[in-house]
mmCIF file as Biopython writes it, N, C-alpha, C and O atoms, coordinates in Angstrom:
data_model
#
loop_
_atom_site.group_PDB
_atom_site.id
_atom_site.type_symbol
_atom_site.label_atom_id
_atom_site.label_alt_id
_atom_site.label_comp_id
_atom_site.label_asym_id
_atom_site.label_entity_id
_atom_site.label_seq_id
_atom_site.pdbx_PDB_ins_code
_atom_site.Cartn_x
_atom_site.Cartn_y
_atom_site.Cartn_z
_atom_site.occupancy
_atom_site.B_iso_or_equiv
_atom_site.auth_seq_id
_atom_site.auth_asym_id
_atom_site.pdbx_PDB_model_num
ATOM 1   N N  . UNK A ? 1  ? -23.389 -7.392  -13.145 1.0 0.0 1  A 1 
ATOM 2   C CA . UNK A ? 1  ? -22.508 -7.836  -12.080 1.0 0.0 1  A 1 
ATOM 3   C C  . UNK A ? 1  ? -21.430 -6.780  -11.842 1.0 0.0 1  A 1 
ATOM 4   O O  . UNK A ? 1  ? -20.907 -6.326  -12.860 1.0 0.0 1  A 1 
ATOM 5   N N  . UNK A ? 2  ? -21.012 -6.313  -10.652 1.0 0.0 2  A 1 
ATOM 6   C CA . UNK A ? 2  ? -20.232 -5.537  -10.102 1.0 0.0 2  A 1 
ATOM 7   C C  . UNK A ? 2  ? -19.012 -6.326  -9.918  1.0 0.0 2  A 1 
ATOM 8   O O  . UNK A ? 2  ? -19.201 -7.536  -9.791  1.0 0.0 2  A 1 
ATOM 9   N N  . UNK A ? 3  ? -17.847 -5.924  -9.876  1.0 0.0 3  A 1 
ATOM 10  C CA . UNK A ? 3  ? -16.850 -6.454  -9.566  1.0 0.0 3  A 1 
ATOM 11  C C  . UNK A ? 3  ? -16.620 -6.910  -8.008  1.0 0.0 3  A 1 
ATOM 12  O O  . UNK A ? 3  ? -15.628 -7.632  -7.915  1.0 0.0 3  A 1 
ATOM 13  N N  . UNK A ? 4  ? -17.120 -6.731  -7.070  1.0 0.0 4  A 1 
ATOM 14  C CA . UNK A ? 4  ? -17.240 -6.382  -5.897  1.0 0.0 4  A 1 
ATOM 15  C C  . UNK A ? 4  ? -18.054 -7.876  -5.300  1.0 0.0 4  A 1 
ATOM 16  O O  . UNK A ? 4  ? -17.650 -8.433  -4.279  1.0 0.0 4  A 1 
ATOM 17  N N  . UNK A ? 5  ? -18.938 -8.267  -5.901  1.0 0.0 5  A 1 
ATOM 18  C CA . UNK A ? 5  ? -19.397 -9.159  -5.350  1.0 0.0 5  A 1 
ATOM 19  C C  . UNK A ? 5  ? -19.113 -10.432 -6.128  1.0 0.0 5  A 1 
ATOM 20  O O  . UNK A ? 5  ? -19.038 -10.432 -7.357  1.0 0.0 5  A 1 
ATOM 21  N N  . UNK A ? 6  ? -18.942 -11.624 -5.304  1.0 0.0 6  A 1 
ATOM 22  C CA . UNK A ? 6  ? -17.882 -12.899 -5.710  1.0 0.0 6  A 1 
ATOM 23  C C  . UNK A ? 6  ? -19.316 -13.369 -6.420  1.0 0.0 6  A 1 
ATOM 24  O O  . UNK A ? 6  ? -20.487 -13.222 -6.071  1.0 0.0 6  A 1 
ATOM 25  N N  . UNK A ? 7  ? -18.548 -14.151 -7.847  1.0 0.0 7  A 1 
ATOM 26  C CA . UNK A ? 7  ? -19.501 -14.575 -8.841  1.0 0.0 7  A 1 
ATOM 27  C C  . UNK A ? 7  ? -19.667 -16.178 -8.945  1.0 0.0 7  A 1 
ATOM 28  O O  . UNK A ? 7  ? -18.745 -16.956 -8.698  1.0 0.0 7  A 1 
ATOM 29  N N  . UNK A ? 8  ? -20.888 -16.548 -9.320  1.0 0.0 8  A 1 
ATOM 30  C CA . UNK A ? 8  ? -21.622 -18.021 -8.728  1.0 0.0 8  A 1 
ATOM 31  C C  . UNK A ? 8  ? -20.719 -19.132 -10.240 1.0 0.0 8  A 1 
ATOM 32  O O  . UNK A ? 8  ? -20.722 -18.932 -11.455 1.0 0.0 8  A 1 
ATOM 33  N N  . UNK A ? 9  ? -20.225 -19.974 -9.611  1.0 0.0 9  A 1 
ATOM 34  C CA . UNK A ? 9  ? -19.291 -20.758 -10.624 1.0 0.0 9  A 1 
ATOM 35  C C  . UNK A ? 9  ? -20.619 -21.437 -11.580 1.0 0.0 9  A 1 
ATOM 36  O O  . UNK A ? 9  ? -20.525 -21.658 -12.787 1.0 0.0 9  A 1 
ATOM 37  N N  . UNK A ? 10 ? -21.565 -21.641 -10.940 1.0 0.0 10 A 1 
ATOM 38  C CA . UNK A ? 10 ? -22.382 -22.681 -11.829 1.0 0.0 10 A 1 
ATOM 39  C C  . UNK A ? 10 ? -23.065 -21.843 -12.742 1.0 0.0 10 A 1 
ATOM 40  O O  . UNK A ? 10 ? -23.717 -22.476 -13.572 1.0 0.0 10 A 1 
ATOM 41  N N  . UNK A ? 11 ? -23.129 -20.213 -12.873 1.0 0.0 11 A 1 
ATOM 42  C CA . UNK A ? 11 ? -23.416 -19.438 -13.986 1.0 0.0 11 A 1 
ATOM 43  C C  . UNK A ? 11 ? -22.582 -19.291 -15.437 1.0 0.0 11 A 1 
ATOM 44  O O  . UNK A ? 11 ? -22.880 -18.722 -16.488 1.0 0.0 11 A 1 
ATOM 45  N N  . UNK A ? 12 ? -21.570 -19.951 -15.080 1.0 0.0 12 A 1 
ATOM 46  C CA . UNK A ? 12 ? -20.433 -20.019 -16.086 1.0 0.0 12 A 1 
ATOM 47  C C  . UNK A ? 12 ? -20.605 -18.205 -16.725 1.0 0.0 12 A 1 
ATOM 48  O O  . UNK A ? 12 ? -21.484 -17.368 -16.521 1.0 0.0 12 A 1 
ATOM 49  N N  . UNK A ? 13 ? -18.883 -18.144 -17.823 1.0 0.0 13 A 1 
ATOM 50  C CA . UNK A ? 13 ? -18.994 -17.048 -18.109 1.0 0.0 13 A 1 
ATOM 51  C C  . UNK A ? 13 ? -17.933 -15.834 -17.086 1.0 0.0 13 A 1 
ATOM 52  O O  . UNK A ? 13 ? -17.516 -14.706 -17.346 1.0 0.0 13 A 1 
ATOM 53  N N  . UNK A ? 14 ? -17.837 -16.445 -16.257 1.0 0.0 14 A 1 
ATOM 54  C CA . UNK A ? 14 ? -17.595 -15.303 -14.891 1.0 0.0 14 A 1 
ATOM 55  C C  . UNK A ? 14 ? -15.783 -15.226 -14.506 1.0 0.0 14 A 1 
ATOM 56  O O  . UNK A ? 14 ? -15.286 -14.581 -13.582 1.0 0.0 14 A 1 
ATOM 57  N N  . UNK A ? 15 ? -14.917 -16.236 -15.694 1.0 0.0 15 A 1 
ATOM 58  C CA . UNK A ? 15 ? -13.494 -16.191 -15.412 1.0 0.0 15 A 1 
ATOM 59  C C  . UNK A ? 15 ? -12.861 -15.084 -15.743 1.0 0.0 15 A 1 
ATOM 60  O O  . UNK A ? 15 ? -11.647 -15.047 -15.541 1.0 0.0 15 A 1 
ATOM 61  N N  . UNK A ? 16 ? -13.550 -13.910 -16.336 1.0 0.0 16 A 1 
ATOM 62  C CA . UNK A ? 16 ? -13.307 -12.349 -15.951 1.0 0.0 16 A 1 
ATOM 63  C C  . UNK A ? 16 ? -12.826 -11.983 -14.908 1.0 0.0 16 A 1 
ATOM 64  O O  . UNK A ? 16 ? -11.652 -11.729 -14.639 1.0 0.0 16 A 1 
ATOM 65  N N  . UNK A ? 17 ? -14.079 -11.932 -14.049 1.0 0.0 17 A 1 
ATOM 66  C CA . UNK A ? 17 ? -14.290 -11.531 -13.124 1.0 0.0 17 A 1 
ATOM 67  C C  . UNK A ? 17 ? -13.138 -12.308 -11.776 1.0 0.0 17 A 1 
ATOM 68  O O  . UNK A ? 17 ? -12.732 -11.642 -10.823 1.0 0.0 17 A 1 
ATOM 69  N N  . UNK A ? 18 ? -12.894 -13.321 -11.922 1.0 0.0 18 A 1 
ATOM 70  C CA . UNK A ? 18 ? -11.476 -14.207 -10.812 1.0 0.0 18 A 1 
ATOM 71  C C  . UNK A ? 18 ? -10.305 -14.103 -11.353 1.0 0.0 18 A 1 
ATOM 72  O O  . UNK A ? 18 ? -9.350  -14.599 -10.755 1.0 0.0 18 A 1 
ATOM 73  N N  . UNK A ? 19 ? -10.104 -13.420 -12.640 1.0 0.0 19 A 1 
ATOM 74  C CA . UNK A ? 19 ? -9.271  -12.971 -12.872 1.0 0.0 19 A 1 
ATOM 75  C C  . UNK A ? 19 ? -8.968  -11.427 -12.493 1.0 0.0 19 A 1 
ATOM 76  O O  . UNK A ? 19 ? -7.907  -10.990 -12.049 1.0 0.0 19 A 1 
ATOM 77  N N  . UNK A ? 20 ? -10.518 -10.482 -12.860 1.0 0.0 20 A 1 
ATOM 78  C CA . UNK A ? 20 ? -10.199 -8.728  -12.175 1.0 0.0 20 A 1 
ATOM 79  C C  . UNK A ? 20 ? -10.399 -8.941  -10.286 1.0 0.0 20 A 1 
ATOM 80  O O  . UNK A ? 20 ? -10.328 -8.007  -9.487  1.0 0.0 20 A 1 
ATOM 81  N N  . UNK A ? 21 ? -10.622 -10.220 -9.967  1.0 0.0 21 A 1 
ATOM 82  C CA . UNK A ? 21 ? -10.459 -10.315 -8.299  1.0 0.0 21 A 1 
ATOM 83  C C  . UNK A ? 21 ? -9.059  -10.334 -7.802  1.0 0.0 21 A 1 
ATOM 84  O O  . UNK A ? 21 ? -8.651  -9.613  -6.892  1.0 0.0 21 A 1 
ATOM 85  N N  . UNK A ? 22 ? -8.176  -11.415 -8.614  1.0 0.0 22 A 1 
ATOM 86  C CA . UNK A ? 22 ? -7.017  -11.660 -8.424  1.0 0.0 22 A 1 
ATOM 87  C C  . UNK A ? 22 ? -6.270  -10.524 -8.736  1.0 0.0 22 A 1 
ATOM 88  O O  . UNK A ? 22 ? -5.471  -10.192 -7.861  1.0 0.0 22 A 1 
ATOM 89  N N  . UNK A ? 23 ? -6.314  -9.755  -9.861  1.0 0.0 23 A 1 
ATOM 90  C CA . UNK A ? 23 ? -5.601  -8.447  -10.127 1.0 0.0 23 A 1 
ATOM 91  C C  . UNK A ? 23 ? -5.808  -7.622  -9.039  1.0 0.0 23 A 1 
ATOM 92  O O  . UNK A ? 23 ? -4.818  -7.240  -8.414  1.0 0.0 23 A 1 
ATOM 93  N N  . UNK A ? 24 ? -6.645  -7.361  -8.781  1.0 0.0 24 A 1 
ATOM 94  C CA . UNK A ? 24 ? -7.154  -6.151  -7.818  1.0 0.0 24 A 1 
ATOM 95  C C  . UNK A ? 24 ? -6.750  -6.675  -6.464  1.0 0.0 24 A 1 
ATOM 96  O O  . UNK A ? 24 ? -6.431  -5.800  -5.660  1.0 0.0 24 A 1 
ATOM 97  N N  . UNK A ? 25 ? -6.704  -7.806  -6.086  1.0 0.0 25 A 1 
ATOM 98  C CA . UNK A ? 25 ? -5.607  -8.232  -4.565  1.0 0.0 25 A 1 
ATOM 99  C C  . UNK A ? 25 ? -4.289  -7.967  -5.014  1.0 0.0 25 A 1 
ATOM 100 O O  . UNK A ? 25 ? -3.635  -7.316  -4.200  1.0 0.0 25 A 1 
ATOM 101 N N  . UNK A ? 26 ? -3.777  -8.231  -5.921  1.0 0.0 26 A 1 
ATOM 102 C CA . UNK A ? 26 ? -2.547  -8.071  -6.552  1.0 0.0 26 A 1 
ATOM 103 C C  . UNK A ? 26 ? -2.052  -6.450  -6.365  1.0 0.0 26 A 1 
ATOM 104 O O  . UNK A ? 26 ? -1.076  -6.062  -5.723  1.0 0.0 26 A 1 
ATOM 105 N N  . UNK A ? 27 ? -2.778  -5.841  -6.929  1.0 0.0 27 A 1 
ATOM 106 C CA . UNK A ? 27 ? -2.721  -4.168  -6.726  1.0 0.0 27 A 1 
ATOM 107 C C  . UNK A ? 27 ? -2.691  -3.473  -5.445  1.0 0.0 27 A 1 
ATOM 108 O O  . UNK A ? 27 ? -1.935  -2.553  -5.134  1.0 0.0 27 A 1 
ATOM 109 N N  . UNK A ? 28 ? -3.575  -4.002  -4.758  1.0 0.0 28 A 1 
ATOM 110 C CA . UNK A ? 28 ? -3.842  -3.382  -3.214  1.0 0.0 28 A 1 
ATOM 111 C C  . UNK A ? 28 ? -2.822  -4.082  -2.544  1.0 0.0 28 A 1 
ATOM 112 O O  . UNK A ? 28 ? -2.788  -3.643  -1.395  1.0 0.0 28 A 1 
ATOM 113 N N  . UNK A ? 29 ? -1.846  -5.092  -2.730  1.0 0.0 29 A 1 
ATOM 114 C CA . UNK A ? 29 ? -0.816  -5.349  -2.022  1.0 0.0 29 A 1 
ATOM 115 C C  . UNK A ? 29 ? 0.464   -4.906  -2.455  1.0 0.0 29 A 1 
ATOM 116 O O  . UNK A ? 29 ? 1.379   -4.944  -1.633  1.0 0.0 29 A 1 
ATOM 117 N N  . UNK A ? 30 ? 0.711   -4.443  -3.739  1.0 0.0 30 A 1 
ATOM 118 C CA . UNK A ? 30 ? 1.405   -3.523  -4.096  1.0 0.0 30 A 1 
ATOM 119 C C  . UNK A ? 30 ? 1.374   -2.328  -3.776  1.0 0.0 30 A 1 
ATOM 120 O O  . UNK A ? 30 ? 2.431   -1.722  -3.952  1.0 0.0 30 A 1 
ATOM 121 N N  . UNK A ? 31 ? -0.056  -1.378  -3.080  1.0 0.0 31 A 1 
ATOM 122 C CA . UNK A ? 31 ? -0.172  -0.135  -2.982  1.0 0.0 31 A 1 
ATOM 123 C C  . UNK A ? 31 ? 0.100   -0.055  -1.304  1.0 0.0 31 A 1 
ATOM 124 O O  . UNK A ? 31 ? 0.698   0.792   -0.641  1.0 0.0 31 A 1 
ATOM 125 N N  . UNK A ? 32 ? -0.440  -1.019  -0.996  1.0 0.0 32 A 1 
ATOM 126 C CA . UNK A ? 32 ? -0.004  -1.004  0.487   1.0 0.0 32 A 1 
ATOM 127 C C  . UNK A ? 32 ? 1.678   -1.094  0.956   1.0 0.0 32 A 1 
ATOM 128 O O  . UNK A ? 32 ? 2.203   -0.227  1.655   1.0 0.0 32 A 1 
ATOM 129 N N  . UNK A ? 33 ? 2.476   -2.429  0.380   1.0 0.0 33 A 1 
ATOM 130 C CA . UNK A ? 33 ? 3.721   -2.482  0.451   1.0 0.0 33 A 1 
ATOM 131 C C  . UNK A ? 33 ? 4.739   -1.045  0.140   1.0 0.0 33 A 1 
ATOM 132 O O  . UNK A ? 33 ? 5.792   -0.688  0.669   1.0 0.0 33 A 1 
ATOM 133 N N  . UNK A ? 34 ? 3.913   -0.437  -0.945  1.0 0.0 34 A 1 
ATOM 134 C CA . UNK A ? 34 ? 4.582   1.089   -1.398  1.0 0.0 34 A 1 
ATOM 135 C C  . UNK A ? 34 ? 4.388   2.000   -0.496  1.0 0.0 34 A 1 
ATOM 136 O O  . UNK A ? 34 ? 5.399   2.615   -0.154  1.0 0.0 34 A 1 
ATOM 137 N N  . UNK A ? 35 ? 3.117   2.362   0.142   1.0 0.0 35 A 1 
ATOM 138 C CA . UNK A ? 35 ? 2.768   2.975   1.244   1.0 0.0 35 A 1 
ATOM 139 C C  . UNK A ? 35 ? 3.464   2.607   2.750   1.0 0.0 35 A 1 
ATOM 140 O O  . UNK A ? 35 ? 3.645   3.490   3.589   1.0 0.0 35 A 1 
ATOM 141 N N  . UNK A ? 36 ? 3.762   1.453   2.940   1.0 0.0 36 A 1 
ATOM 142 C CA . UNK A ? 36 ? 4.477   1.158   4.135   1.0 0.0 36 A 1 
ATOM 143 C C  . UNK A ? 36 ? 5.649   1.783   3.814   1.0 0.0 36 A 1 
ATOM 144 O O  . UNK A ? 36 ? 5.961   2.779   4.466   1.0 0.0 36 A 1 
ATOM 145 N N  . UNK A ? 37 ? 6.451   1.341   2.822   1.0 0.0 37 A 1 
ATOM 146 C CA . UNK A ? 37 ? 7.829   1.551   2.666   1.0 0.0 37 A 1 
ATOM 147 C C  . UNK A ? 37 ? 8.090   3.406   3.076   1.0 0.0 37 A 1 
ATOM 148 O O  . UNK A ? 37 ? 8.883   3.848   3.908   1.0 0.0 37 A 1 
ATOM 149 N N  . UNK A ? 38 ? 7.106   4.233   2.152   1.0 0.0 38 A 1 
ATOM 150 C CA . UNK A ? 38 ? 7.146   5.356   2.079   1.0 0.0 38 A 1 
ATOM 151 C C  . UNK A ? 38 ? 7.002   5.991   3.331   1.0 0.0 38 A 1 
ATOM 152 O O  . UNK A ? 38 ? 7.605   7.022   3.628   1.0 0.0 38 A 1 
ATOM 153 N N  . UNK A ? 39 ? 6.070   5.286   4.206   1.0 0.0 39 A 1 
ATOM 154 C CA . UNK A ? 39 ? 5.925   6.054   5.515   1.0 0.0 39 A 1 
ATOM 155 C C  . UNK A ? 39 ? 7.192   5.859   6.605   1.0 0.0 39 A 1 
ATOM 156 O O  . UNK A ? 39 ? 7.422   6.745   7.429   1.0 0.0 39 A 1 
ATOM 157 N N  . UNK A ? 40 ? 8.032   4.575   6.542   1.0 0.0 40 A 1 
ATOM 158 C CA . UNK A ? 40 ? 8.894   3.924   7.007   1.0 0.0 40 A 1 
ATOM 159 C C  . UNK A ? 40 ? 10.453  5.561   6.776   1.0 0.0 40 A 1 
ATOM 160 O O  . UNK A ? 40 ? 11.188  6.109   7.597   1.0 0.0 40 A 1 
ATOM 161 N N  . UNK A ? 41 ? 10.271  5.722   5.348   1.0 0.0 41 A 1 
ATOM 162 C CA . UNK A ? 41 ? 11.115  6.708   4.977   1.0 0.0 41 A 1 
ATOM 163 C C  . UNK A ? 41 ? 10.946  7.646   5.667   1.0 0.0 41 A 1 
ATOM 164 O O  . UNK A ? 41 ? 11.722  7.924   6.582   1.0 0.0 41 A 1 
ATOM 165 N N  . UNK A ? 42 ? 9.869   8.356   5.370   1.0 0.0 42 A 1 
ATOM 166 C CA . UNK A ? 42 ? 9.462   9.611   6.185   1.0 0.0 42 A 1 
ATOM 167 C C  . UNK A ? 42 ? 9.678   9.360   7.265   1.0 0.0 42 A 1 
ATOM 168 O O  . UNK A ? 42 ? 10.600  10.161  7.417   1.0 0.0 42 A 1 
ATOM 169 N N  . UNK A ? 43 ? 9.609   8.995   7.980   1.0 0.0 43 A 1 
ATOM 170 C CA . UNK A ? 43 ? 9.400   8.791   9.821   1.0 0.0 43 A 1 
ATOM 171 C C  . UNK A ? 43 ? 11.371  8.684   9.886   1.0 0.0 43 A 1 
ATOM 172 O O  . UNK A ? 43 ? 11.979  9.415   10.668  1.0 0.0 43 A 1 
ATOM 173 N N  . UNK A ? 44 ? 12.096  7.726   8.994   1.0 0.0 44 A 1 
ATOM 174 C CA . UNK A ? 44 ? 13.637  7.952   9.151   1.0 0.0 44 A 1 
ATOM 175 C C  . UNK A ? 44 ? 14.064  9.184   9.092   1.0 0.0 44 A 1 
ATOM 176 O O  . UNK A ? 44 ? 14.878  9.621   9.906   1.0 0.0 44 A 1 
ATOM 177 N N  . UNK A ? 45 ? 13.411  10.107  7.824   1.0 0.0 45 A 1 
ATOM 178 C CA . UNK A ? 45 ? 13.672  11.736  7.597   1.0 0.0 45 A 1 
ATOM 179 C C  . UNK A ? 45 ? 13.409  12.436  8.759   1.0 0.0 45 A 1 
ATOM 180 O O  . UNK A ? 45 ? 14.226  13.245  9.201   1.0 0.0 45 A 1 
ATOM 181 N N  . UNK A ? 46 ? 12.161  12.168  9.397   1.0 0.0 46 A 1 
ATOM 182 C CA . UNK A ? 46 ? 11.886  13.233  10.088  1.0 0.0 46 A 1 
ATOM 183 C C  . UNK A ? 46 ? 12.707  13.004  11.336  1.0 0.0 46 A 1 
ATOM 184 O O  . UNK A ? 46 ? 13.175  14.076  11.722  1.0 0.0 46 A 1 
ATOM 185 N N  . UNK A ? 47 ? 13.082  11.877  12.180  1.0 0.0 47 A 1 
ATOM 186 C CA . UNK A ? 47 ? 13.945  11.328  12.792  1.0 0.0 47 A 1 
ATOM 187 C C  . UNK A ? 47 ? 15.684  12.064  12.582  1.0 0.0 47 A 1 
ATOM 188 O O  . UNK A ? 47 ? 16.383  12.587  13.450  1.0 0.0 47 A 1 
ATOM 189 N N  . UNK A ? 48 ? 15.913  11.899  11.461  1.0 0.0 48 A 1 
ATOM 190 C CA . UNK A ? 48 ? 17.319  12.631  11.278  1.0 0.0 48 A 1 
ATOM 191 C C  . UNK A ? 48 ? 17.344  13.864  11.315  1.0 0.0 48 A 1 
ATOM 192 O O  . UNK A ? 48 ? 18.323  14.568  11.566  1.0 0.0 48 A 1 
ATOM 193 N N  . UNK A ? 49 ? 16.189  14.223  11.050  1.0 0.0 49 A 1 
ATOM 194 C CA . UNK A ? 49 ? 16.370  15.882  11.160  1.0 0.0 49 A 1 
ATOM 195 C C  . UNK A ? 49 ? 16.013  16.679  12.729  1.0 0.0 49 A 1 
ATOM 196 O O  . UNK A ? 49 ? 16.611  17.646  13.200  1.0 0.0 49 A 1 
ATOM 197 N N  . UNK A ? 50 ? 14.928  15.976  13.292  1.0 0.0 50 A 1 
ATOM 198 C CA . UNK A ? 50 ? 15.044  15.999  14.577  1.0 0.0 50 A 1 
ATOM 199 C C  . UNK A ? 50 ? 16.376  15.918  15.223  1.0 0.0 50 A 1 
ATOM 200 O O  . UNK A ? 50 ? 16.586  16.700  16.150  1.0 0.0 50 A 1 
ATOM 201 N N  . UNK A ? 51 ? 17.325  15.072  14.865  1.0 0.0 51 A 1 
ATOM 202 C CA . UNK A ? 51 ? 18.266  14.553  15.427  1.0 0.0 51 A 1 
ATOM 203 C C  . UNK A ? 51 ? 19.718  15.970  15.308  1.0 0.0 51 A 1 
ATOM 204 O O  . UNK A ? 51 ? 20.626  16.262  16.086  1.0 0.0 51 A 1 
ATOM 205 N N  . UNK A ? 52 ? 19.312  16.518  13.983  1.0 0.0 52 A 1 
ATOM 206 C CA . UNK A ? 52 ? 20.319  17.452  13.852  1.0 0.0 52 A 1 
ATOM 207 C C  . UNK A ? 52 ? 20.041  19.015  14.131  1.0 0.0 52 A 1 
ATOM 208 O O  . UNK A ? 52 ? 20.881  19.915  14.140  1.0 0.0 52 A 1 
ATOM 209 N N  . UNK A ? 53 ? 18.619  19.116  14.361  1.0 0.0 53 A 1 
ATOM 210 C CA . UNK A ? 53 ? 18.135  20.351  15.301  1.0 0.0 53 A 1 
ATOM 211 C C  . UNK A ? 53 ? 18.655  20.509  16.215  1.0 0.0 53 A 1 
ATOM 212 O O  . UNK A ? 53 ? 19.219  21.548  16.557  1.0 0.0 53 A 1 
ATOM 213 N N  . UNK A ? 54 ? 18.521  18.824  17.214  1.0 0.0 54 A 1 
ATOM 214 C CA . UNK A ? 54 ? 19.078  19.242  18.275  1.0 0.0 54 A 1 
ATOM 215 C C  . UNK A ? 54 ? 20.632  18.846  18.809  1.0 0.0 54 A 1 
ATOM 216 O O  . UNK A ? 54 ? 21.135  18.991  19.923  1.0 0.0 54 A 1 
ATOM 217 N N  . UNK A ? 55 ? 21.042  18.433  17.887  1.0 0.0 55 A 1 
ATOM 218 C CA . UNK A ? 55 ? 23.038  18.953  17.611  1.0 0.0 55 A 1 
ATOM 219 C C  . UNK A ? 55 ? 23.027  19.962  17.630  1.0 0.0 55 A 1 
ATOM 220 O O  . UNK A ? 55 ? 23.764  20.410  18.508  1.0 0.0 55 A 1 
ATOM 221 N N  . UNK A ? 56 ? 22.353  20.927  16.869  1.0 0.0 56 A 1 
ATOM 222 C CA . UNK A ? 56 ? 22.517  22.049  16.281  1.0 0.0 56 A 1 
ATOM 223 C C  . UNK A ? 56 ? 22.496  23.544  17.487  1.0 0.0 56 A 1 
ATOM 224 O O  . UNK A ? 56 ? 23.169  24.554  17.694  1.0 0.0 56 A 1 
ATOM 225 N N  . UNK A ? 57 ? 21.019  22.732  18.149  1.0 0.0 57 A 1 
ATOM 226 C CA . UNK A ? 57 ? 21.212  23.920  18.875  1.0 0.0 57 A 1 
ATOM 227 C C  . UNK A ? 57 ? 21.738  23.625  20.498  1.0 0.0 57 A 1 
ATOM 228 O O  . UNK A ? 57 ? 21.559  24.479  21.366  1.0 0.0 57 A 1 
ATOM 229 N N  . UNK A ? 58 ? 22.463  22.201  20.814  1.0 0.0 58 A 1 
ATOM 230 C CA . UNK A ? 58 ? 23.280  22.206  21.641  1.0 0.0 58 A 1 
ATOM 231 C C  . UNK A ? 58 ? 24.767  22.549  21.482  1.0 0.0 58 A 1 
ATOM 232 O O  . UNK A ? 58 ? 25.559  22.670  22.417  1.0 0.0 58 A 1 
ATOM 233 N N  . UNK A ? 59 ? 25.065  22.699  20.085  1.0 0.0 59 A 1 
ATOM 234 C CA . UNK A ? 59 ? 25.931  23.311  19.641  1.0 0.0 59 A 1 
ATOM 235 C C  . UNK A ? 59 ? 26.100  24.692  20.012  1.0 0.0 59 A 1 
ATOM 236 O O  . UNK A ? 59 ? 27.264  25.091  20.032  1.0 0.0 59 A 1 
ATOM 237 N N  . UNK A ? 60 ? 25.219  25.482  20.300  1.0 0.0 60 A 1 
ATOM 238 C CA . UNK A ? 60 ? 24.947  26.994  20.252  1.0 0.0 60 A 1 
ATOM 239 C C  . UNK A ? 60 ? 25.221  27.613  21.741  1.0 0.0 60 A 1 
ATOM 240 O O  . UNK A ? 60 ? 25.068  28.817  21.947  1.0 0.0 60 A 1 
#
């Protein structure tokens, strides 16, 4: 059995496996929430710095 495919309750044996299902949703919504946040940052960075280029060179 692969982790990947949902396991038949009446085989018993298989509360591994709904437990590495539940972890692994658990994870991918942690990796995603981290990834949003991070791109959210970047896009503010690149935004401020845009912003002071062009101070900078209306300054000039």
């Amino acid at each position: 059995m692969d982790i990947f495919t949902f396991p038949d309750k009446a085989a018993g044996g298989f509360g591994y496996a709904y437990l590495m299902m539940a972890f692994l949703f658990i994870v991918a919504k942690i990796s995603l929430s981290r990834l949003k946040k991070a791109d959210q940052k970047s896009k503010e960075e690149v935004a401020r710095i845009e912003m002071e280029m062009s101070q900078h060179n209306n300054a000039k």
